[in-house]
VEXZAFI-239380 format. One line per 2 residues: for each residue x, y, z of C-alpha. Coordinates in Angstrom, 3 decimals, decimal comma, m for minus. Layout:
% VEXZAFI-239380
X:Y:Z ~ ...
% end
This chain:
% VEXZAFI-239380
m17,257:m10,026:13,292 ~ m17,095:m6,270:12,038
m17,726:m5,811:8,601 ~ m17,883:m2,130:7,324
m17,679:m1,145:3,558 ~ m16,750:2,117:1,424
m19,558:2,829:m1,227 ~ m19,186:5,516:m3,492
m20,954:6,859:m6,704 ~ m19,217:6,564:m9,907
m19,614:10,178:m10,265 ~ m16,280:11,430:m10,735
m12,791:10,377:m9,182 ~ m11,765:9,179:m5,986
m11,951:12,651:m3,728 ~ m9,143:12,814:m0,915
m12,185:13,280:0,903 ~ m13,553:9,928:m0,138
m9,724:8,175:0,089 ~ m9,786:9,485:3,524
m13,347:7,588:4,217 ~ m12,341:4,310:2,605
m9,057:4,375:4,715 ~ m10,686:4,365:7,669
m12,754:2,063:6,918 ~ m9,730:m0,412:6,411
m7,607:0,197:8,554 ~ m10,530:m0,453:11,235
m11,528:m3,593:9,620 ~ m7,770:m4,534:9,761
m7,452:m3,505:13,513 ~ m10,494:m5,787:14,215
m9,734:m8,549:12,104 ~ m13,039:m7,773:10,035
m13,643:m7,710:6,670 ~ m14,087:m4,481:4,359
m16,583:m4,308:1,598 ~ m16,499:m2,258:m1,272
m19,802:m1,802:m3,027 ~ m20,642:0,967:m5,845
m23,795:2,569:m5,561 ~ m25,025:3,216:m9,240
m28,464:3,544:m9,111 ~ m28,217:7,909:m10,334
m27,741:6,945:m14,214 ~ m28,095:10,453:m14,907
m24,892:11,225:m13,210 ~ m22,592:8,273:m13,572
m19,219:8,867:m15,238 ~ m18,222:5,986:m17,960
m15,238:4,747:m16,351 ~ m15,184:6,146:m13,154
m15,896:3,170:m10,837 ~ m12,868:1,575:m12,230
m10,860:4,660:m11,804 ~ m11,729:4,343:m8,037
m10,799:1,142:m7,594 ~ m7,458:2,099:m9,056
m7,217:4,983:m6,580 ~ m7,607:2,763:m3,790
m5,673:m0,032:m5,188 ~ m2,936:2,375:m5,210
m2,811:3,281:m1,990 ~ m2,208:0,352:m1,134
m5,919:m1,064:0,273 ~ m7,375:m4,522:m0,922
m11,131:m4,979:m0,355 ~ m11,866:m8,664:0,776
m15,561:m8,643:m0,590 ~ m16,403:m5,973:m3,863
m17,772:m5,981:m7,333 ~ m14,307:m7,176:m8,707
m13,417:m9,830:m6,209 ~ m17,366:m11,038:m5,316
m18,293:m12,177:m2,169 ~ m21,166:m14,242:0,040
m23,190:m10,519:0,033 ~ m23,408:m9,611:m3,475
m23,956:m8,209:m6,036 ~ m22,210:m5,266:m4,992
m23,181:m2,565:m7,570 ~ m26,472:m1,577:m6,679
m27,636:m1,452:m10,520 ~ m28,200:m5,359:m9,965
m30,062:m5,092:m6,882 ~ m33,026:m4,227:m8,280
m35,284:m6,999:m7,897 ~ m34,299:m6,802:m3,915
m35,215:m2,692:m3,429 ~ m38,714:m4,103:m4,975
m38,618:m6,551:m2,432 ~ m37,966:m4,348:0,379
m40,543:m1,644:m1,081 ~ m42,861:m4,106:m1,336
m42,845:m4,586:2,217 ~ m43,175:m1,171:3,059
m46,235:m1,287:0,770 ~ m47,752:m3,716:3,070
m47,890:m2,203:6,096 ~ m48,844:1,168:4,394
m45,609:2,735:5,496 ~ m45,219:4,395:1,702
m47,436:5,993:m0,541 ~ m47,263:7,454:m3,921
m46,610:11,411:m4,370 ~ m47,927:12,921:m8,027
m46,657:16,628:m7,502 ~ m44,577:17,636:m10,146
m41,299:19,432:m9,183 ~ m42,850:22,554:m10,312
m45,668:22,121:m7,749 ~ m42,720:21,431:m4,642
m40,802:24,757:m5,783 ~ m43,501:26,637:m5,268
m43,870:25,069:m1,954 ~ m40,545:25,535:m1,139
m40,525:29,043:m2,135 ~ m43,317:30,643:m0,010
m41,805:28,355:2,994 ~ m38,676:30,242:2,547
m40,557:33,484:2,430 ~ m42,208:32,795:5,224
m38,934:31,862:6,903 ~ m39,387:28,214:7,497
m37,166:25,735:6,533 ~ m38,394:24,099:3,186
m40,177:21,009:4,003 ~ m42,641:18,534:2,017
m46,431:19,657:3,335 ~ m47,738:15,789:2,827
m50,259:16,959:0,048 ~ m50,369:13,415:m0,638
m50,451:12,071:2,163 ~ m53,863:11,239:3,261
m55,074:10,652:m0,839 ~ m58,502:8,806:m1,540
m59,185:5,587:m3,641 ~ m61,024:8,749:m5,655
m58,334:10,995:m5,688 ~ m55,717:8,173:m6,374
m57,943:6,708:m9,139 ~ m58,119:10,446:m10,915
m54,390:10,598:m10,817 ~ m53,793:7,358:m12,839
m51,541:7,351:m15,248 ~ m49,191:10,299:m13,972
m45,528:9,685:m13,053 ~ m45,336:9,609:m9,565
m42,559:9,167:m6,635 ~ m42,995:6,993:m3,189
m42,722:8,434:0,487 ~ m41,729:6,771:3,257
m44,605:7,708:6,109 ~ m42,685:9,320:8,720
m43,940:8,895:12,332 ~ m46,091:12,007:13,661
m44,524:13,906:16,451 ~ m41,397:12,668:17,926
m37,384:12,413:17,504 ~ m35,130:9,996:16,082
m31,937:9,363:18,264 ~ m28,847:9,093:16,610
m25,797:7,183:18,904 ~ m23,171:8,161:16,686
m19,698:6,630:18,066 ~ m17,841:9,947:17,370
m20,402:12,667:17,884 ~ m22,151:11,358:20,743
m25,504:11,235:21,126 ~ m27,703:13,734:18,142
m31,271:14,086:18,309 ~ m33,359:14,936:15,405
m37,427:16,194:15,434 ~ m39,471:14,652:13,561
m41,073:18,463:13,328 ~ m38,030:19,289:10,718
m37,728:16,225:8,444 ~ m40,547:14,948:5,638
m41,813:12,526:4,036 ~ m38,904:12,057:2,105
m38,725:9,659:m1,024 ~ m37,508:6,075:m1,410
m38,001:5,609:m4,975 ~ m37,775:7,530:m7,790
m40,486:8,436:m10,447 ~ m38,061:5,839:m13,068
m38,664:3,229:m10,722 ~ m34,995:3,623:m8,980
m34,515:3,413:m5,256 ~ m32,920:6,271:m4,292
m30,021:6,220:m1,745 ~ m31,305:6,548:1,463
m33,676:4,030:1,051 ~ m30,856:1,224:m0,999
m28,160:1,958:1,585 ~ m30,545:0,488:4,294
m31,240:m2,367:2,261 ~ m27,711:m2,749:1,173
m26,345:m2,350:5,004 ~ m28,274:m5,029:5,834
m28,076:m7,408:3,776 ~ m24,088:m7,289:3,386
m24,695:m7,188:7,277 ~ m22,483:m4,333:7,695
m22,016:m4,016:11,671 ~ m20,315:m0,246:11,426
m21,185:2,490:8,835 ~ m17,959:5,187:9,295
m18,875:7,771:6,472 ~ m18,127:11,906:6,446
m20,157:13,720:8,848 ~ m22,477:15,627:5,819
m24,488:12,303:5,829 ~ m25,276:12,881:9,531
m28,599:14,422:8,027 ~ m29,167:11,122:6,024
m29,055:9,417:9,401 ~ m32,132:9,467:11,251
m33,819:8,428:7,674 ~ m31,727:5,706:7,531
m32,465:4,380:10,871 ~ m36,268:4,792:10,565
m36,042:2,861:7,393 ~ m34,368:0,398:9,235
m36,765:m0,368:12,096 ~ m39,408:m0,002:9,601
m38,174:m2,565:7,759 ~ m37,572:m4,859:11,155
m33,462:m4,434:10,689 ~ m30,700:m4,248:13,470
m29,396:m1,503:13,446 ~ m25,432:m0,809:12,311
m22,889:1,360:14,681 ~ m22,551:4,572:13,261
m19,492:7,205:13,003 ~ m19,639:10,243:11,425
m16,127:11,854:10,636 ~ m15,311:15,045:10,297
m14,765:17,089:7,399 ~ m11,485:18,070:6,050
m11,606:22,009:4,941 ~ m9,199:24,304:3,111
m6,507:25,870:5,086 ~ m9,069:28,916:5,710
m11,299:26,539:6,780 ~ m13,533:26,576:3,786
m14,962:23,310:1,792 ~ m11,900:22,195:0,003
m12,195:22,813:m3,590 ~ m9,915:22,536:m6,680
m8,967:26,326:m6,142 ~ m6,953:25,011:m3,338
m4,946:22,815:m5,523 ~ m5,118:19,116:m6,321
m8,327:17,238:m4,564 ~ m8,344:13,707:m6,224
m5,794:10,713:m5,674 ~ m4,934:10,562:m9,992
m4,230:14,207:m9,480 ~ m1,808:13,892:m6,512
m0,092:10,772:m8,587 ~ 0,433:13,092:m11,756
2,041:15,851:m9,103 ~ 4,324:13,508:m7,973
3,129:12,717:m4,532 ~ 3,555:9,152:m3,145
1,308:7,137:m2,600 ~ 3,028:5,945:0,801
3,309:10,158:2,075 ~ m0,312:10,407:0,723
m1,552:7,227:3,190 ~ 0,192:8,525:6,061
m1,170:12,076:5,563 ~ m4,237:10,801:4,773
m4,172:8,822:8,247 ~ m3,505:11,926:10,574
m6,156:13,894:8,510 ~ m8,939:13,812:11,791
m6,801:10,616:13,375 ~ m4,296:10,702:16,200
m2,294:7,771:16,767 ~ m1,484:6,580:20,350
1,848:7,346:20,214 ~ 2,021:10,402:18,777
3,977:9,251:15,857 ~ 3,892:10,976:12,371
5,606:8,900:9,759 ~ 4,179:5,183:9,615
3,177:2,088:6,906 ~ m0,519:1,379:6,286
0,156:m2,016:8,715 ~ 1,352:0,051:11,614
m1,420:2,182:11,403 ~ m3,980:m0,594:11,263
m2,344:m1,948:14,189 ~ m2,848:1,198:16,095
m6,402:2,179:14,762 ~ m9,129:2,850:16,753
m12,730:4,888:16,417 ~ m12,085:6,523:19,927
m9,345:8,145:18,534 ~ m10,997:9,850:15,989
m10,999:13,102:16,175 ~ m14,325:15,459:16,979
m13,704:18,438:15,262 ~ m12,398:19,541:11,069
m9,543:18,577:9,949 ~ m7,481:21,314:8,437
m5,640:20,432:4,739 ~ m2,098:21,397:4,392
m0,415:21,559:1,288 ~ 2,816:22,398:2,335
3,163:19,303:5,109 ~ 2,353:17,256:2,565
5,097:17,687:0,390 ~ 7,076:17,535:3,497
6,310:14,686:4,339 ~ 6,807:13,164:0,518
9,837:14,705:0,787 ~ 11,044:12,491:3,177
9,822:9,441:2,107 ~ 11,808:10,618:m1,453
14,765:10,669:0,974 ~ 14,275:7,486:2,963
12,857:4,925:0,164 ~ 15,723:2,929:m1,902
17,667:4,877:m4,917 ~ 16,378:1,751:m7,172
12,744:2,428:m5,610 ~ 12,753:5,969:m6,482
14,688:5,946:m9,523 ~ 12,157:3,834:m10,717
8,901:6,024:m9,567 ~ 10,689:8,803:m11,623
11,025:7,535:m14,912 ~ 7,570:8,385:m15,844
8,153:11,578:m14,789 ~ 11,434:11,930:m16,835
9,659:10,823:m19,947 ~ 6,768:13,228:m19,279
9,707:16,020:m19,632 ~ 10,705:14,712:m23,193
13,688:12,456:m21,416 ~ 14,914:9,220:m22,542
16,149:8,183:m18,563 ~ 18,037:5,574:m20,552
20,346:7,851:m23,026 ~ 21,927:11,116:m21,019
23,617:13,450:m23,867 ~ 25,929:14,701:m22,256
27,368:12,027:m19,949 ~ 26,525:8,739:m21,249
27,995:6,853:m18,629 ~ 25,874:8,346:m15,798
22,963:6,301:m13,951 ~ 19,430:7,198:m12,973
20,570:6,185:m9,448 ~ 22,914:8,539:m9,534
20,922:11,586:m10,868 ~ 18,274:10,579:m7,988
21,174:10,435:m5,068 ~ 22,296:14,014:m6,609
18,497:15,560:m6,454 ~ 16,158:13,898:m3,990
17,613:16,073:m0,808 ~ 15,952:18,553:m2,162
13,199:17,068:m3,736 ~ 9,633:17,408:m2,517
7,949:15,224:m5,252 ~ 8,697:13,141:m8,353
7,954:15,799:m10,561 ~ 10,227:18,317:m8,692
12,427:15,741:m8,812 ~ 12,309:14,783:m12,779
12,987:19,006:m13,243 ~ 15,972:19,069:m10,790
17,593:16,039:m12,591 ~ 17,173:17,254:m16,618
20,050:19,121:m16,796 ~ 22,225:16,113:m16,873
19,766:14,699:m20,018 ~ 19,673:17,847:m21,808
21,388:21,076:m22,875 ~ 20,314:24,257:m21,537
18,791:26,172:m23,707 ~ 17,198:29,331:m21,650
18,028:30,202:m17,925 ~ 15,541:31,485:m15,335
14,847:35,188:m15,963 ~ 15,240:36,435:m12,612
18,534:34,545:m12,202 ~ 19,678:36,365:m15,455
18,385:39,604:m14,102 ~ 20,190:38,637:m11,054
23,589:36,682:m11,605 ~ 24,555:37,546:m15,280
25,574:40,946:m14,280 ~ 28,487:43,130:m16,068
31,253:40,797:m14,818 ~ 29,830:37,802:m15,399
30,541:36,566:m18,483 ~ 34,598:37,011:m17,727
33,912:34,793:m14,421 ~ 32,377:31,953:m16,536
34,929:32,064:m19,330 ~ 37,356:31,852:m16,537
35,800:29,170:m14,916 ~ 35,241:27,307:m17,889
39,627:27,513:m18,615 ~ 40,360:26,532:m15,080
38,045:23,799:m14,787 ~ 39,388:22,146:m18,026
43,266:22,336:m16,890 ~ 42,431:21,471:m13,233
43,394:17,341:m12,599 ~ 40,597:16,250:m10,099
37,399:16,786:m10,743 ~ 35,621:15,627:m8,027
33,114:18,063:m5,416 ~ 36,127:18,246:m3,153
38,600:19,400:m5,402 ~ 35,818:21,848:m7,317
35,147:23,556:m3,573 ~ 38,756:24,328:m3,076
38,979:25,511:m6,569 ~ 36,346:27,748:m6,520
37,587:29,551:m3,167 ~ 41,010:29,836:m4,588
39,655:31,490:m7,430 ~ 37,512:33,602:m5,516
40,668:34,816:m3,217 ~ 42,646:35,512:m5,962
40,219:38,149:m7,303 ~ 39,140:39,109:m4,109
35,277:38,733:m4,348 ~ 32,761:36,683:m2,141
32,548:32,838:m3,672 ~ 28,756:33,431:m4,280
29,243:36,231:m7,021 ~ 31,339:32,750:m8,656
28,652:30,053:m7,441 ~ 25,095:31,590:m8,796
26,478:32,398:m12,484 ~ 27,961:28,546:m12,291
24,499:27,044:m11,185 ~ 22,590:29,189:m13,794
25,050:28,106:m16,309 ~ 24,910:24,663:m15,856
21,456:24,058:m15,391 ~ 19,781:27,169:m16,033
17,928:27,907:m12,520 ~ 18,530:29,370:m9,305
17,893:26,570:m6,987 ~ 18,881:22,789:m6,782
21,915:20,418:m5,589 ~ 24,885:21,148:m4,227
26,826:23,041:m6,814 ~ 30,062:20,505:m6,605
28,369:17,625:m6,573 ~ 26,043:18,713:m9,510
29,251:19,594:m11,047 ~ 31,020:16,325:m10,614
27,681:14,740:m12,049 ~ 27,600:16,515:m15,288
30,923:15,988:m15,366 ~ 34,091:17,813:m17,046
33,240:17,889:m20,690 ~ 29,799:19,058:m20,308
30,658:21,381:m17,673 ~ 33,383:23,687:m19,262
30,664:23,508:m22,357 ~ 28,240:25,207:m20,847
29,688:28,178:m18,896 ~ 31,460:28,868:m22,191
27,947:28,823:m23,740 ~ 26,903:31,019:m20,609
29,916:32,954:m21,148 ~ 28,946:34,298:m24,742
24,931:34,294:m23,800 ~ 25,738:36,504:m20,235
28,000:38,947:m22,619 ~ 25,895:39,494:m25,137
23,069:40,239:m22,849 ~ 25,406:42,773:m21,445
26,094:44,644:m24,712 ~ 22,395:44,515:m25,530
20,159:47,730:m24,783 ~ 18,933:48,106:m21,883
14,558:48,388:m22,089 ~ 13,457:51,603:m20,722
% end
């Protein structure tokens, strides 16, 4: 049976990056009918974030992926934080002891910088020099006492062959690794050497991680034959980078799954961007559920080179899902929004009798997330109390003030006041004084919801309704002429 598992650090939050890693993961399990493990690999103290291992398990809980083995749920393979593995990473060092395939390292840090440092100089690539390598019963006996790390012996001469099921076949010298550590000076394994242990004693069957542990890789597999393990399948996927192809970063905009929630982002659009991020599916489709996907998953399909972040699709493709999911759905998803904005979703001022599901039908065409959403909809739960400044600069010229006033008397005598009968208005009144229905449109948007951009003006219109309508462009009215009398700035 494959069994595969997502282990991250409780460093921080859940990375796209790392959302993107634990989704493959499951959806491959899924499309074999194996199970996926989620294990948290807390053996750095120093760095672990109070909190943030729950926090992950949120993130992936909210995009919709259930683990079927993990610290929460347990499991036949646990524990599954390796903080209470201990006693087993003795075990399996113990081992190594045996067969004199480890041996203790006393230099300090200091002592390796140096080392490092006239390496670099002398332009070769930094690399431990086995200083205590081949150490005495004397010279171990004088160092008693000091801290010291362990090294894993590596094999003289030689390559290490990883089969990597995406990359193909990558061959490593021996020549450029080390003697690199397995346990720290505090006694902690350190994660090269507790993954191996982990891997096999959960007996994961197929480790698909990002593509920067590739160099972990050939460690990983000596420790594994050294240790008499099978070894796992690996796949190494590629990196997702900026949109000019740089490491993505916060400078490029949100980068963690609670960010993309507080921006409004679903988590459905976020899964099925998430998905095509590096994957192509069969049939070339673009918008599909977690199921379908699993369903369609495969490794071969994977693709071999970076994939490219795009801000902008994503919010396309939110927006659709905005479109497509059930009023009731979204007008739900927005009320946190809503409230974030100072808005009671319950209590509209100005039109008592209108619905969330209405405001949402009026907005989400146009609507690229739930917090673009919550801003097009708060006109009809508040007054406006300041308009966009380059609408003013733009729409509340010299005549506009005796349009809205207008507008405002015309709308309260005419008898239907619904988007059909508010079109036809408008162009009569725009005939009659000879002028081009926009110079009439843009004031009435600004007016009624004080920016530039949103629904269609009629329908917004019919939303607000009457009352509140005629309210504010006489409101605009005064406000457009008194920025008209006012100085101009030189």
């Amino acid at each position: 049976m494959v069994r595969v598992r997502y282990a991250p650090s409780p460093t921080g939050t859940l990375h796209i990056g790392g959302a993107r890693t634990a989704l493959f993961n499951y959806l491959y399990a899924r499309h074999e009918a194996g199970t996926f493990v989620l294990r948290i690999e807390d053996t750095d103290q120093a760095r672990e974030v109070a909190g943030s291992a729950e926090a992950m398990m949120e993130g992936l809980r909210s995009l919709g992926m259930k683990w079927d083995e993990g610290p929460d749920v347990g499991g036949a393979y646990g524990p599954y934080r390796q903080s209470q593995r201990l006693a087993r990473y003795r075990e399996a060092l113990d081992a190594l002891r045996a067969r004199d395939l480890v041996y203790p390292c006393f230099c300090t840090p200091e002592e390796l910088q140096v080392v490092r440092k006239a390496q670099q100089q002398a332009g070769k690539p930094p690399r431990y020099p086995g200083t205590c390598r081949h150490l005495s019963a004397q010279d171990m006996r004088a160092r008693q006492g000091r801290p010291f790390v362990l090294r894993f012996r590596l094999p003289e001469g030689g390559a290490t062959m990883v089969e990597d099921l995406i990359r193909g076949p990558v061959r490593f010298e021996h020549a450029v690794l080390d003697d690199f550590v397995v346990r720290k000076s505090d006694g902690m394994p350190v994660y090269n050497f507790a993954v191996v242990v982990d891997d096999h004693d959960m007996a994961i069957t197929h480790v698909i991680r990002g593509e920067e542990h590739l160099s972990n890789t050939p460690k990983q597999i000596l420790l594994f034959e050294a240790l008499g393990f099978p070894l796992p399948a690996f796949a190494h996927v590629p990196m997702i980078l900026a949109p000019d192809r740089s490491k993505l970063s916060k400078r490029h905009g949100a980068t963690s799954v609670a960010e993309y929630r507080e921006l409004g982002i679903l988590p459905e659009a976020l899964v099925n961007y998430l998905t095509l991020l590096g994957w192509s599916p069969p049939d070339q489709e673009e918008f599909f559920t977690l199921d379908h996907a699993a369903k369609a998953f495969t490794l071969e399909r994977i693709q071999h080179t970076a994939a490219v972040y795009d801000q902008k699709k994503l919010e396309w493709m939110n927006a659709r899902y905005l479109r497509e999911l059930p009023v009731a759905d979204v007008a739900v998803r927005v009320r946190p929004f809503l409230t974030a904005l100072g808005i009671d979703p319950d209590r509209p001022q100005e039109r008592p009798e209108a619905t969330l599901e209405e405001a949402v039908e009026l907005v989400r065409e146009r609507s690229r997330t739930l917090a673009d959403m919550a801003e097009q909809m708060a006109f009809l739960y508040r007054p406006v109390t300041s308009y966009d400044p380059a609408g003013v600069k733009k729409h509340f010229g010299p005549d506009a003030a005796e349009h809205l006033q207008m507008l405002a008397e015309r709308l309260q005598r005419v008898p239907d006041f619904s988007p059909d009968a508010l079109n036809a208005l408008y162009q009569s009144i725009a005939d009659e004084l000879g002028i081009g229905r926009a110079i009439l449109i843009h004031p009435t948007r600004l007016a009624l919801t004080g920016r530039t951009v949103g629904p269609g003006l009629f329908e917004l219109m019919a939303a607000l309704g009457r009352t509140a309508s005629v309210a504010r462009l006489r409101r605009a009215a005064a406000d457009a002429q008194m920025l008209a009398a006012a100085p101009s700035t030189p």
